[in-house]
N, C-alpha and C positions, 0 to 999 in steps of 0.2 A: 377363607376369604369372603367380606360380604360382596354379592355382586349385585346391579342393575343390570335391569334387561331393555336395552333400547333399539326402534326399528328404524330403518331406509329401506331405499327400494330395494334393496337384495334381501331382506328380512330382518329377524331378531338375531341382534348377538348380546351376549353377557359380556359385561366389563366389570371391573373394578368398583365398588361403589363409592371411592375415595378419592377415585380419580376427578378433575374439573372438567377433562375432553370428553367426546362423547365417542360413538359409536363409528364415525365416518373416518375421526385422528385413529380409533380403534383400528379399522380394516386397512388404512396406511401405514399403521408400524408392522402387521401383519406382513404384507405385503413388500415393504420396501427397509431388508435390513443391509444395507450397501455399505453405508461409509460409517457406519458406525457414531457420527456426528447427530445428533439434533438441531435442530432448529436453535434451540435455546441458547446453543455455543455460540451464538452473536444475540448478544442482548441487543443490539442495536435493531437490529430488526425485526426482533419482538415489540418492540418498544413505539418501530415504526410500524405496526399492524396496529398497535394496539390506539396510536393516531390516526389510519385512517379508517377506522371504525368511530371513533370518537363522533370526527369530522362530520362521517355519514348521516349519525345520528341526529348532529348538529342540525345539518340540513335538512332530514327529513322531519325534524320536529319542526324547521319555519314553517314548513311548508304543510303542516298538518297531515304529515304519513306515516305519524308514530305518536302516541299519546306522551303527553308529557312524565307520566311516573315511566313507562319503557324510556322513554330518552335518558331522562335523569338515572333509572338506573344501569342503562348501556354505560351512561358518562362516568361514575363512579367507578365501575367496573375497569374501564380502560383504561383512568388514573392511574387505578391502583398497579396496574398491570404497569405504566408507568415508571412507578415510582419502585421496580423492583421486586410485585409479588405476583405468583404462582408462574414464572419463569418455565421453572422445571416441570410443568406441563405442558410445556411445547416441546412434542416428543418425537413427532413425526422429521424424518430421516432428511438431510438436504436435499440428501439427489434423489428426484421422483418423478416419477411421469405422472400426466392430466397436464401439464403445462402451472403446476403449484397450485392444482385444485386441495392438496391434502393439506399445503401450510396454509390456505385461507381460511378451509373448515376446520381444523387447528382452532386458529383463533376466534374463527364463529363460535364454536365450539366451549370454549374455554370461558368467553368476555358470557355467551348468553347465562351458564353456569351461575358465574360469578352472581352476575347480575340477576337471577334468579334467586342467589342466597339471602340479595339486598332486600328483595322483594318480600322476603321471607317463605319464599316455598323449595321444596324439594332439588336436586340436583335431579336434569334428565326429565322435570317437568314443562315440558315445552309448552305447555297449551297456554300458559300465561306469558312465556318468552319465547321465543323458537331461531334457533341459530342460524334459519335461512331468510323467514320471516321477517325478522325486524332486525337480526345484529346486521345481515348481509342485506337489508333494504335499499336498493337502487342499486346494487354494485354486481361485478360481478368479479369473475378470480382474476380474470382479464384487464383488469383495468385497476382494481385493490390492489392487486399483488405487486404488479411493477412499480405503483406508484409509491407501497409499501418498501420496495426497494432502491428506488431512486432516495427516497429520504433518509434510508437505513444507512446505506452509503455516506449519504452526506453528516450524517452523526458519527460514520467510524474515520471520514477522513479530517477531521478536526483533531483528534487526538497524534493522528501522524505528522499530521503536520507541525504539530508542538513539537515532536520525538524529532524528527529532519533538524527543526531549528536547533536543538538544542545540539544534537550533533555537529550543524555547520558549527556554530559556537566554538567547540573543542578545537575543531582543523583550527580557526581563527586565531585561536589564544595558542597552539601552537607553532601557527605560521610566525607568531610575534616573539614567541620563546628560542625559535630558530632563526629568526632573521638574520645574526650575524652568522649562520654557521655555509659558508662556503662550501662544495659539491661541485660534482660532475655531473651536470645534466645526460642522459643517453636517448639514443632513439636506435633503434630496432635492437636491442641489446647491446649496443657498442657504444662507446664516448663521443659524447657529441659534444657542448660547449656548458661554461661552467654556470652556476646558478646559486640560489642559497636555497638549503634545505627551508627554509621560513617559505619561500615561494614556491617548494615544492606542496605544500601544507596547504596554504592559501586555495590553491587553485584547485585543492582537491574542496573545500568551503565552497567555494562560486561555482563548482561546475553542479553540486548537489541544490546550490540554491535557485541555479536556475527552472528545476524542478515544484519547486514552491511553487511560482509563478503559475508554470504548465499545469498543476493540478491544479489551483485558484479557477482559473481560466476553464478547467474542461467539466470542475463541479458543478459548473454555473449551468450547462448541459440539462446535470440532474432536476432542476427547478422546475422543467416543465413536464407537465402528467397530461397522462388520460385519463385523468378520475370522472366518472360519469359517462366514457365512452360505454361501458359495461359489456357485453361480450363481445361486438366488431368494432366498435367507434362508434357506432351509429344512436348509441344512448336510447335502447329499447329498455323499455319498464320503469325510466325515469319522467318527471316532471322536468319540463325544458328549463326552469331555473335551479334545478337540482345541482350541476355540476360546477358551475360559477359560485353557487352558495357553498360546495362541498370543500371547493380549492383553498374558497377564501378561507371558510372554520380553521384549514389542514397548515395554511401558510400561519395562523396569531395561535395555533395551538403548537405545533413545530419550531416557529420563530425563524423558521427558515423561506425562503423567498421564492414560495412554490407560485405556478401559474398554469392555469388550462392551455394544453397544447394548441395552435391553430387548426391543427385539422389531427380529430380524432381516432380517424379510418387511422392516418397514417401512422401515427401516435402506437397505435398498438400493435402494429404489426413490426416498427420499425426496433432494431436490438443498436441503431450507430451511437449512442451516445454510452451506452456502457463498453461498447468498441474501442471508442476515443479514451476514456477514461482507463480502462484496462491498456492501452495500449502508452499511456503516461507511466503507468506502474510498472511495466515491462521497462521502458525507459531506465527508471530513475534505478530498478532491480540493477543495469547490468553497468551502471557507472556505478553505482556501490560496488560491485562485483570486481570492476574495474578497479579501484581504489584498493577494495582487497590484496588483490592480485599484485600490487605494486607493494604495498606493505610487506610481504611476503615476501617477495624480490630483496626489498629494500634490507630485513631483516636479516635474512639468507646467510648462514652458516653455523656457528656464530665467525668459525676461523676459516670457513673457505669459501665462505659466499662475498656478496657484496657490506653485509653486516656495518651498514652509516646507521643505523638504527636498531635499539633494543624495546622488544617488544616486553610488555607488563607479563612472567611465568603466571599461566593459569594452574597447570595440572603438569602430573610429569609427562612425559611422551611416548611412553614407551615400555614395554611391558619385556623385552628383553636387551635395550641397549640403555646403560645405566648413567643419568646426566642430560639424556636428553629432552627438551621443553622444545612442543608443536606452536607452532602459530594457529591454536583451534578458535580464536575469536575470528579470525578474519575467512578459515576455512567455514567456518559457521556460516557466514553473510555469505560464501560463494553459494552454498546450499540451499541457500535462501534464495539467490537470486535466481539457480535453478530453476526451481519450485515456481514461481513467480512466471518466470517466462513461459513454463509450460503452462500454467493457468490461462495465460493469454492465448497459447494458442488453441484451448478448450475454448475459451471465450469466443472467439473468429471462426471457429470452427460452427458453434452452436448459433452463433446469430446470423452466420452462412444457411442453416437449415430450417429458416423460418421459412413456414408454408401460408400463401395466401394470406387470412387474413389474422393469420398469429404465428408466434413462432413460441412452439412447446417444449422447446429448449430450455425457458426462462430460469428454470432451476438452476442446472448447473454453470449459466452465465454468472448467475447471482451467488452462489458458494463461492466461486472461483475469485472473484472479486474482492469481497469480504473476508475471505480466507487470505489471499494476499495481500492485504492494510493490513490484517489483524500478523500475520508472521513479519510487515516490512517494521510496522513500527516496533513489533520485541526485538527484531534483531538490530531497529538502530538503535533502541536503548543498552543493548549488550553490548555493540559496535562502541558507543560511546563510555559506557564506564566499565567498561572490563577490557579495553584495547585503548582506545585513542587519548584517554585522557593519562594514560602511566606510560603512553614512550618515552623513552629518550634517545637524546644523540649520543652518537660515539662522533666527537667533533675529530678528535684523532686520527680517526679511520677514516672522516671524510678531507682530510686537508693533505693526508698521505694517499689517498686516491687520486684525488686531486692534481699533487707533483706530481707523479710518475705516470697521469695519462697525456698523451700526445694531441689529445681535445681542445688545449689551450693554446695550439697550433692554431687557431681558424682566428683568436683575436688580433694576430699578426701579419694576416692578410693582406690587409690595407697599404702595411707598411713595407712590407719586404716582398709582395705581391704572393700569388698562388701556387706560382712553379716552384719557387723557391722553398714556399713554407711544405710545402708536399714531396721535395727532396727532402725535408727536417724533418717533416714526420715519419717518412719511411725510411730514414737514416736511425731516426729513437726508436724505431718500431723493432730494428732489426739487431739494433749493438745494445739495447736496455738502457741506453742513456736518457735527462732528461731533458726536452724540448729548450729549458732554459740554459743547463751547461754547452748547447750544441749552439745556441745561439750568438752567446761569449765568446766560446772558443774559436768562431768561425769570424769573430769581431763582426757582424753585422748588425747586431746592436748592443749598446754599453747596457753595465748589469742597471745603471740608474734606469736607462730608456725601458727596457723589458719590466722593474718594476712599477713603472707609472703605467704604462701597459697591461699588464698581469694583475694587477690593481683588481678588489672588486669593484670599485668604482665605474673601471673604462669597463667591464667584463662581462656587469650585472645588467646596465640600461643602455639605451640609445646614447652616443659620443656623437659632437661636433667633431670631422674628422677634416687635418688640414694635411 
């Protein structure tokens, strides 16, 4: 294998001479083989380093602290990085300690390479580029890196948010598919009063949508950086119009609606706004999870459970009982939501152990996060076309549920009062009769009276009661 030989301050080490990183990504893969993941398994935040290099560049070329051929070929460089190439040379492992000094020299690393090649010189010849020098000029990891994240984020949560909507959709379309089909609503596992499977559906659409909102709202969070604070806030090694030039490049190259934090100090020491955000995803994890878990309920047998609903056979279920089909799409999403919740509580934990004037956690706040968008939105796309869009009702099963629970007891309260109707149901409850032959037989009301009553109509909405 050809190699280069490249130094820092702990000396010369050989690399790869094929490789685009250098020497410093070199001693971080050495160093840190933990989770097995790279960097690169979010392209999104490749993509957002390789922005706020660009940016930097931007700004230090107004400002004359970079000659215009290194600006222009920084900028080339971090297009192209961009638009998709040399990805798979961000190698360095997610979870790392220095506080993300490895995925910043990563991409120092890689972009001055690149831009080296544009140049037309050697890889590993820094004297005419140098990866500290001019890619890193004004920044530093402290203030690159989050900001690198804050943006990353905000490009991986646009694709979930497509994936949610399209989900709600399904419930939608089959809240509408179900509307006529009448049910027993329950609450703590028992019959409670009657409903239509359509507004069981529904309401599981609106309670997911109300999460749209909450994420919209805590993205907004992510917008503001400490770019140019560079290692405390205090924007040591910059030009005082370095970081306002830096935001603006970072927000018309992004397209996203970045702005300099008010106070810098704070800015980088502070982990609440990926708290909040992480703490939306936990959210919205464990009403999906919720939603599971009732599907599952709701499928349940097929012949001795609740079975109002048939879910779409993925796979068989079972390796020695012959016939039967798991509910593994919705068992999936519990897994998921797992996974999710405990990300959050790594995330709270790590922005809990921020010290003075940074918190060196930044790493695994930032996997945690990204790693939960990138499992929430596969598993609502599986949620949604390999489960929710192939149920169906068993209408049968819910209108024979239906009669024989003693639930449609409570719409008869008004009119025969509560002692009465709670004699009727602990009289059905105990002889196996149904609430409406005990009603008849007792003549306390005529079978026409009970059906205008019993009605979905009086059953399903708020009645004028006389």
């Amino acid at each position: 294998m050809r190699q280069r030989i490249e130094h820092d301050l702990l000396g010369d080490l050989a690399i790869s001479a094929d490789v685009w990183y250098g020497v410093q990504t070199q001693r971080a893969v050495n160093n840190f083989a933990i989770t097995g993941i790279p960097i690169s398994h979010f392209p999104e935040l490749v993509k957002a380093l390789a922005m706020v290099k660009w940016a930097a560049a931007k700004a230090n070329g107004d400002l004359c602290l970079l000659d215009k051929d290194k600006v222009d070929a920084i900028v080339a460089a971090c297009r192209d990085i961009c638009e998709g190439h040399l990805h798979d040379q961000f190698v360095v492992d997610v979870i790392q300690g220095g506080a993300g000094t490895s995925t910043n020299m990563n991409a120092n690393e890689v972009i001055a390479n690149l831009a080296l090649a544009k140049l037309g010189f050697q890889k590993g010849d820094y004297r005419h580029l140098h990866p500290n020098d001019h890619v890193n000029r004004s920044q530093s990891t402290n203030d690159a890196y989050p900001t690198a994240a804050c943006l990353a984020i905000q490009f991986a949560v646009d694709p979930l948010i497509e994936t949610i909507s399209s989900l709600i959709t399904a419930f939608y379309k089959k809240g509408t598919e179900f509307k006529q089909i009448v049910k027993m609503g329950r609450t703590q596992l028992q019959d409670a009063v009657p409903m239509t499977l359509g507004q069981e559906f529904e309401a599981f659409g609106v309670t997911l949508g109300e999460d749209i909102s909450r994420l919209r709202e805590v993205t907004a969070l992510l917008c503001e950086v400490n770019l140019g604070g560079t290692a405390i806030g205090t924007g040591i090694n910059t030009h005082p119009d370095y970081a306002n030039l830096a935001v603006g490049h970072l927000a018309s190259i992004s397209g996203k609606e970045m702005k300099l934090a008010a106070n810098l100090v704070e800015a980088s020491s502070d982990m609440g706004a990926f708290v909040a955000f992480s703490g939306i995803l936990k959210r919205f994890a464990i009403k999906l999870s919720k939603i599971a878990n009732d599907l599952r309920l709701l499928s349940s047998g097929p012949r001795t459970g609740i079975g109002e609903i048939k879910l779409p056979p993925m796979q068989p279920g079972s390796s020695i009982m012959p016939g039967k089909v798991n509910p593994v799409i919705p068992e999936a999403v519990n897994q998921t939501a797992y996974q999710v919740i405990a990300g959050d509580l790594a995330v709270t934990l790590a922005a809990e152990s921020g010290q003075l004037q940074l918190n060196a956690m930044e790493p695994v706040i930032i996997f945690n996060i990204l790693n939960s968008i990138k499992m929430l939105k596969e598993t609502c796309l599986m949620f949604e076309t390999r489960c929710i869009q192939g149920i169906q009702a068993d209408e049968e099963r819910c209108a024979y549920l239906l009669n024989q629970s003693i639930g449609t007891i409570t719409a008869l309260v008004p009119h025969i009062g509560y002692a009465n109707a709670s004699r009727i149901a602990q009289t059905a409850l105990h002889t196996g009769e149904t609430v409406r032959s005990l009603v008849v037989n007792e003549g306390i009301l005529s079978a026409e009276e009970l059906d205008k009553l019993l009605s979905p109509q009086s059953m399903l909405t708020p009645q004028f009661l006389s």
